[in-house]
PASEBA-1860 file (N, C-alpha, C; in nm, 3 decimals):
! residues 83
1> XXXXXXXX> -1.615/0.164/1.188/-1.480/0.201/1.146/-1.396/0.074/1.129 ~ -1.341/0.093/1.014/-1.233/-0.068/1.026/-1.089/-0.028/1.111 ~ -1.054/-0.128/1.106/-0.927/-0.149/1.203/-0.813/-0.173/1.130 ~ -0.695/-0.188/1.134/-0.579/-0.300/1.107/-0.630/-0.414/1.099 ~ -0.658/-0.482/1.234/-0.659/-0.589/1.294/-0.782/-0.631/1.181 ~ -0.876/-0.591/1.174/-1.031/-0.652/1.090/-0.987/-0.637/0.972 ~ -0.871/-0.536/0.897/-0.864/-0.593/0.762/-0.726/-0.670/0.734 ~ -0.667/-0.689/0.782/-0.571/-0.820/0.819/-0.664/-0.946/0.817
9> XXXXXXXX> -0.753/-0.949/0.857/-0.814/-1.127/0.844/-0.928/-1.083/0.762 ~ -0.969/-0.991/0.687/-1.023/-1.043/0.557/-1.003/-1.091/0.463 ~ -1.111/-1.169/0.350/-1.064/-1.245/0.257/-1.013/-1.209/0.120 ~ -0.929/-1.203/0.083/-0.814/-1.099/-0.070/-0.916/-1.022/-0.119 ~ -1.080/-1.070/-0.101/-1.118/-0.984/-0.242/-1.240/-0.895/-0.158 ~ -1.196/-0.860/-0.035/-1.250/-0.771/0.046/-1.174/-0.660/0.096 ~ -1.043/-0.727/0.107/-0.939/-0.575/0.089/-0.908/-0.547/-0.018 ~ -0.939/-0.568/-0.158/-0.903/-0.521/-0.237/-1.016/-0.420/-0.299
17> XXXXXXXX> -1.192/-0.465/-0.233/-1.294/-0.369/-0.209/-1.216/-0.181/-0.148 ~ -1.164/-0.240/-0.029/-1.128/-0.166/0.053/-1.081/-0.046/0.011 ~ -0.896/-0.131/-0.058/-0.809/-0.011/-0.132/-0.910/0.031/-0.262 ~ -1.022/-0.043/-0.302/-1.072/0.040/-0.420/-1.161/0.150/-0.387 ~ -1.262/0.148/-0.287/-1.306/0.211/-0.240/-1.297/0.347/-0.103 ~ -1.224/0.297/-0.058/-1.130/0.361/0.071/-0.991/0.394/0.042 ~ -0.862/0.331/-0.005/-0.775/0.351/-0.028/-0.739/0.528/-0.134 ~ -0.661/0.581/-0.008/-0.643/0.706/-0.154/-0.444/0.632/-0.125
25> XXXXXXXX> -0.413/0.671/-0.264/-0.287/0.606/-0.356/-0.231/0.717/-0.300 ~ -0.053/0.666/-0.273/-0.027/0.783/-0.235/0.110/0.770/-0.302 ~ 0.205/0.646/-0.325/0.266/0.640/-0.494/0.305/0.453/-0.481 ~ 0.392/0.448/-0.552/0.487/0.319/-0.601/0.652/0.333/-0.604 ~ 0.666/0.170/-0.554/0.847/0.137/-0.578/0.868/0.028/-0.663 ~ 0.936/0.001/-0.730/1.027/-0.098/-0.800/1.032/-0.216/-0.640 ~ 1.047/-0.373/-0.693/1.059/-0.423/-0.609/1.069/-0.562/-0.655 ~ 1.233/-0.608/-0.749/1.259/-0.725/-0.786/1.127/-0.749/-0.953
33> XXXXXXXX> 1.098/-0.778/-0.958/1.002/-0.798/-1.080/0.848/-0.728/-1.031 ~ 0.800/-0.694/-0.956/0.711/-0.636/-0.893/0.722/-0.449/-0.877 ~ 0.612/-0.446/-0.857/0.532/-0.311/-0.851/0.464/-0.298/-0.741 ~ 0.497/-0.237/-0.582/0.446/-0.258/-0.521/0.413/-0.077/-0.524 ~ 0.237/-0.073/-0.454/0.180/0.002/-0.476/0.148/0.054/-0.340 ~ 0.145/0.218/-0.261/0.136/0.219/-0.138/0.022/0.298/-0.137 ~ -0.102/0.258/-0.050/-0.250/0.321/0.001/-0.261/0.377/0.126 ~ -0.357/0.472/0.159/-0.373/0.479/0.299/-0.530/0.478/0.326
41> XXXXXXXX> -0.560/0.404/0.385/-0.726/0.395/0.472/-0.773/0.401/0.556 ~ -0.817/0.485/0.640/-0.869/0.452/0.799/-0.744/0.425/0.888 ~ -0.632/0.529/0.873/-0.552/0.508/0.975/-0.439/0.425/0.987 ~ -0.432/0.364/0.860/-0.338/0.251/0.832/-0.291/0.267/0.701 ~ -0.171/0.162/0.679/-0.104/0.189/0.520/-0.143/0.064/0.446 ~ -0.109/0.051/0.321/-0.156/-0.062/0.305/-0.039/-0.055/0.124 ~ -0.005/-0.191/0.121/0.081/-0.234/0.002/0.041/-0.306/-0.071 ~ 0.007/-0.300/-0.222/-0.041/-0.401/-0.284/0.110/-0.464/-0.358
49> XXXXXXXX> 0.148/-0.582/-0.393/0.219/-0.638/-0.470/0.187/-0.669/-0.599 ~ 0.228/-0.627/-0.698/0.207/-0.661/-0.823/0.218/-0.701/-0.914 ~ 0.246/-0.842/-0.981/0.359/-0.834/-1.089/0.326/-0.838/-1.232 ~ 0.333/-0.760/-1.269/0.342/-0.733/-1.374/0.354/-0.792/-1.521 ~ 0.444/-0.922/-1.463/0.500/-1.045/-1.581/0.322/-1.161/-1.557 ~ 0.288/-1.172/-1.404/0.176/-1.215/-1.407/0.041/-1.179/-1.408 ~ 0.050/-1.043/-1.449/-0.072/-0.942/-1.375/-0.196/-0.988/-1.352 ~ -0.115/-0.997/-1.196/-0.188/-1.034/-1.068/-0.111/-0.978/-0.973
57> XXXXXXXX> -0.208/-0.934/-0.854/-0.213/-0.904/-0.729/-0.131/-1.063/-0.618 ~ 0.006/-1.004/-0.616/0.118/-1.124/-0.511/0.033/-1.153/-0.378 ~ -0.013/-1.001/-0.366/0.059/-0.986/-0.171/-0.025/-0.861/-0.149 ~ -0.109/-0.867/-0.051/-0.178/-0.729/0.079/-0.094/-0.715/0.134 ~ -0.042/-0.600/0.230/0.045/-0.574/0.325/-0.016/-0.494/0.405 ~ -0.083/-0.476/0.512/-0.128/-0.357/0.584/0.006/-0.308/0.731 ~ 0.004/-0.224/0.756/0.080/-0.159/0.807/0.044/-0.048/0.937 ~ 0.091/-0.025/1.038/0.032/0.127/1.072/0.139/0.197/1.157
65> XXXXXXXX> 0.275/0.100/1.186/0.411/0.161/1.172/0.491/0.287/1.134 ~ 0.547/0.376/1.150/0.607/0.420/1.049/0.715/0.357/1.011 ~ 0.768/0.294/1.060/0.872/0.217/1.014/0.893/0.152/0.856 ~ 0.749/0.102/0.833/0.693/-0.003/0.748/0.720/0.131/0.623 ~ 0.689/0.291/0.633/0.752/0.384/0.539/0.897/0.379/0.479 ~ 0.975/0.286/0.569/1.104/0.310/0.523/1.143/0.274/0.356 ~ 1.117/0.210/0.321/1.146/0.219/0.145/1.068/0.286/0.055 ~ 1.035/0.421/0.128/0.934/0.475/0.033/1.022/0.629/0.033
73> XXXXXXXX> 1.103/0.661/0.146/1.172/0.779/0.223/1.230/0.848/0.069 ~ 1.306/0.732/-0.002/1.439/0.778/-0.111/1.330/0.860/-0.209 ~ 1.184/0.798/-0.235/1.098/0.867/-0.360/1.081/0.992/-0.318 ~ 1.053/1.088/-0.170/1.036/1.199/-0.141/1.069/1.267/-0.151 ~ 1.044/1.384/-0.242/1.128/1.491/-0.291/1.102/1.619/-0.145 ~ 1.198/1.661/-0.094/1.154/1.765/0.020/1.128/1.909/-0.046 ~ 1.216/1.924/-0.120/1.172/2.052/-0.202/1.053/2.086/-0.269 ~ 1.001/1.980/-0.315/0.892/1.955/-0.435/0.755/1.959/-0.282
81> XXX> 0.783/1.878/-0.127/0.696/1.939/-0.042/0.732/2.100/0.040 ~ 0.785/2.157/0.007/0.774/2.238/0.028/0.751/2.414/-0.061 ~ 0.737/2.342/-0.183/0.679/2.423/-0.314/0.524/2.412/-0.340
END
């Protein structure tokens, strides 16, 4: 089972195995010239950075907080979960 901790010190193109293979997408925010993209895997969250003007991958972010949800709260429609 992976961890936080074990995919935090892998090398960029082993978590990006990860979110391709493990990661289910669960949406996206606007974020200055970027596209950051939010996953979940094995218990943890995970953010890709994107930009778009360079398309390339900025930034991994793994997470397992809820806190780390907070700029994702405003996209949630409550009605739309409960339809």
């Amino acid at each position: 089972m992976l961890t936080l901790d074990h995919f935090r010190v892998m090398p960029f193109e082993k978590k990006c195995d990860v979110i391709t293979f493990q990661g289910n997408y669960l949406m996206q925010r606007p974020l200055a010239d970027c596209k950051v993209f939010l996953y979940y895997a094995e218990g943890f969250f995970i953010e890709v950075f994107y930009s778009p003007k360079h398309q390339k991958v900025l930034m991994i972010n793994a997470f397992d907080q809820p806190v780390g949800l907070s700029p994702y709260l405003d996209k949630i429609s409550l009605p739309d979960l409960m339809s």
